[in-house]
C-alpha positions in Angstrom: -3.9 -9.6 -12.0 -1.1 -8.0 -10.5 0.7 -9.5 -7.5 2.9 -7.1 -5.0 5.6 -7.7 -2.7 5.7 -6.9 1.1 8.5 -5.1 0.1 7.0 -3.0 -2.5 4.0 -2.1 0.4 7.1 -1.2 2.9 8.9 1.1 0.2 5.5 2.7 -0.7 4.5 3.4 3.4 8.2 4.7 3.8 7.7 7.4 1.1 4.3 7.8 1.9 5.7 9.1 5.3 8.4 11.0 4.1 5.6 13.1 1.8 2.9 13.5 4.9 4.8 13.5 7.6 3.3 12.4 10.6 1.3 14.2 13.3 3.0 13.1 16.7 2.7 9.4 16.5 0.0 9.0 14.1 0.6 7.7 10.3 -0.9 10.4 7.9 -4.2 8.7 6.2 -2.6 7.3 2.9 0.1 5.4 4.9 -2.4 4.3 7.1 -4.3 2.8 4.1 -1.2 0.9 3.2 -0.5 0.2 6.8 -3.4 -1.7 6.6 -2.7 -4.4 4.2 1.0 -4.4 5.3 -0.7 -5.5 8.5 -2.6 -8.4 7.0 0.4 -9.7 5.0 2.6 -9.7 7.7 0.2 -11.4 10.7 -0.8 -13.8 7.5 2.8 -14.6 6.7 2.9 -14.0 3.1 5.3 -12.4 0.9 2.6 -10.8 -1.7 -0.9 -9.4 -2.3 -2.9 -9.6 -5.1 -4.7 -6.5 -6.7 -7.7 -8.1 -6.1 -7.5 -8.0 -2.3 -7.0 -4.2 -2.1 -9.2 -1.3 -2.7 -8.8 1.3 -5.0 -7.3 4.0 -2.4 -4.5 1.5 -2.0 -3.5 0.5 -5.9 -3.7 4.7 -6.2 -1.2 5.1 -3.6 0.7 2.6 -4.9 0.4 3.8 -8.2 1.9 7.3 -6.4 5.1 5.4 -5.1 5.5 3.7 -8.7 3.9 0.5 -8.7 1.2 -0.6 -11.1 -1.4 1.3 -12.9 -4.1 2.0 -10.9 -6.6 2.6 -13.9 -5.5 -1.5 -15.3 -5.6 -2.7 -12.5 -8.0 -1.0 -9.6 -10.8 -3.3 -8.0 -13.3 -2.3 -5.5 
């Protein structure tokens, strides 16, 4: 089980932006996936996330941005 840190989420919803852009003020839809569990963590006050609390769309994406493998470790 892989664990990742809120500042691994952060750096992967940074780049995420830089690659899609944004339309006016809305977060393209793979930095709103990430956006999401960046969310939880923070109202939650924790510091990291298991792979087993996110969905495949998000270990992909993070995968993207250079963390993890999404093929080990993807849970649905």
């Amino acid at each position: 089980m892989a664990q990742f840190t809120i500042e691994q989420i952060e750096s992967a919803i940074n780049l995420m932006t830089r690659l899609e852009g944004t339309e006016g003020q809305k977060l393209g839809p793979k930095t709103r996936k990430l956006a999401d569990i960046y969310g939880t963590m923070i109202y939650q006050k924790v510091k990291t996330v298991s792979d087993s609390e996110m969905n495949s769309d998000q270990l992909e994406i993070l995968a993207a941005a250079g963390f993890g493998n999404p093929k080990a470790e993807a849970k649905q």
